[in-house]
N, C-alpha and C positions, 0 to 999 in steps of 0.2 A: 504494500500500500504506500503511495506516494503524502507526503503530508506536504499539503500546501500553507500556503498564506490563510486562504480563507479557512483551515483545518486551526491553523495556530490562534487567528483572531479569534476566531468562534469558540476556541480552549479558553482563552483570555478571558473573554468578554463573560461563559458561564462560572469560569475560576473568581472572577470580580465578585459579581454580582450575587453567587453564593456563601459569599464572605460577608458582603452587606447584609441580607439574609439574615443570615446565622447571628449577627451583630444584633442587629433590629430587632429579633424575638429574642434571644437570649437577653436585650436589655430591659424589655416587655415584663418577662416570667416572673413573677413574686413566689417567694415562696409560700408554702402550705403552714399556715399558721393556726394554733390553736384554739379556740373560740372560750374565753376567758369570762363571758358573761355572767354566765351562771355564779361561776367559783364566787365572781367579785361581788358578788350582790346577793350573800348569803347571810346580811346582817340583817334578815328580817323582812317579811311584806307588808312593812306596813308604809301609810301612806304620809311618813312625817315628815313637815319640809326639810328637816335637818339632813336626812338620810334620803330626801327623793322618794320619786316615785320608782319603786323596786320594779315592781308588776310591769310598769311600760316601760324602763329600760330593759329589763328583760325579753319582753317579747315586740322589738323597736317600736314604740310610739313616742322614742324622742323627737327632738327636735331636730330637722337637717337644714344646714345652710344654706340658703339659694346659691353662693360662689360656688359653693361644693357641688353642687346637682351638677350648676353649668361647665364647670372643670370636668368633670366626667362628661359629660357631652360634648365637648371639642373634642378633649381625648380619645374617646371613642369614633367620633367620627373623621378625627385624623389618620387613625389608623386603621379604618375602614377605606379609607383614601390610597392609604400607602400599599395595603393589599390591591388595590384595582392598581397602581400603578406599575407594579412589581408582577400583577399578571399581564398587563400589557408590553410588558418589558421582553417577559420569555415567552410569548406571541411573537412578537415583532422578530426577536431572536428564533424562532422557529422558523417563521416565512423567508429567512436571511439565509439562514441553513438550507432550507428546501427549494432557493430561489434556480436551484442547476445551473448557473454561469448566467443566467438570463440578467442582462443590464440592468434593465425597467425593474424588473421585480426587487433585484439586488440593490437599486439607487431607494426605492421607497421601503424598504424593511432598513435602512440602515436611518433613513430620514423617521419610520417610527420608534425607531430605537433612540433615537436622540431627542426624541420627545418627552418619549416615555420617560428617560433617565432625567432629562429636565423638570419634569412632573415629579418624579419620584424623588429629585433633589430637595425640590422646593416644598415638598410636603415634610420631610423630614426635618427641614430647618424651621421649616413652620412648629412641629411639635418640639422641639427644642424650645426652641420659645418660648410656646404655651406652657413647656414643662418649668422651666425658668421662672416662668411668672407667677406659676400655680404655687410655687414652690414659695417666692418672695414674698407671696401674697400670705401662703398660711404661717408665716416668721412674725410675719407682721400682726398678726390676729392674736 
């Protein structure tokens, strides 16, 4: 088998972007944490304002902060973003691969590949950001 150009690009380009990948959900993943509820709120159900209301911290009828909803809702949907950008990515990268020497094909899969990684740049930097600021925001509180 002959390895060309377009064998070593298209090595590179999945070598890349599987590293980003891996980067992006590995920084994602939290770990599995223990649910402490209960334990901590074992001083009793009653409903004295001293101690709170046991009952509805127990089974959440606290109280949630409107910044906190909306922070998970960018979050979430920035990285509902970066999944669509990241499968347009190895689309674009497929049709490049499958393109057979054909020009036209070969000119427009390498033009959506540079979209896509443009999308997919700018969405990352974007949750950066958000995460920055979610971050500044709950120091500050």
């Amino acid at each position: 088998m002959i390895i060309s150009r377009k064998h070593i690009v298209s090595f590179i380009f999945l070598a890349v972007f599987s590293l980003i990948q891996v980067a992006i959900f590995s920084s994602l993943a939290h770990p599995a944490l223990a649910d402490n509820t209960l334990l901590n709120n074992q001083t009793g159900l009653s409903s004295d304002p001293m101690y709170g209301n046991q009952i509805g911290d127990v089974y959440g009828n606290q109280k949630i902060d409107i910044r906190v909803v909306i922070a998970r809702i960018i979050t979430i949907v920035l990285e509902f973003l970066a999944v669509i950008f990241l499968g347009l990515t190895l689309f674009a990268g497929f049709r490049y691969m499958t393109a057979a020497g054909n020009e036209e094909q070969t000119k427009k899969a390498l033009s959506q590949i540079t979209d896509a990684v443009i999308g997919l740049v700018v969405v990352i930097a974007s949750w950066a950001l958000v995460s920055f600021i979610i971050r500044m925001l709950s120091l500050a509180i």
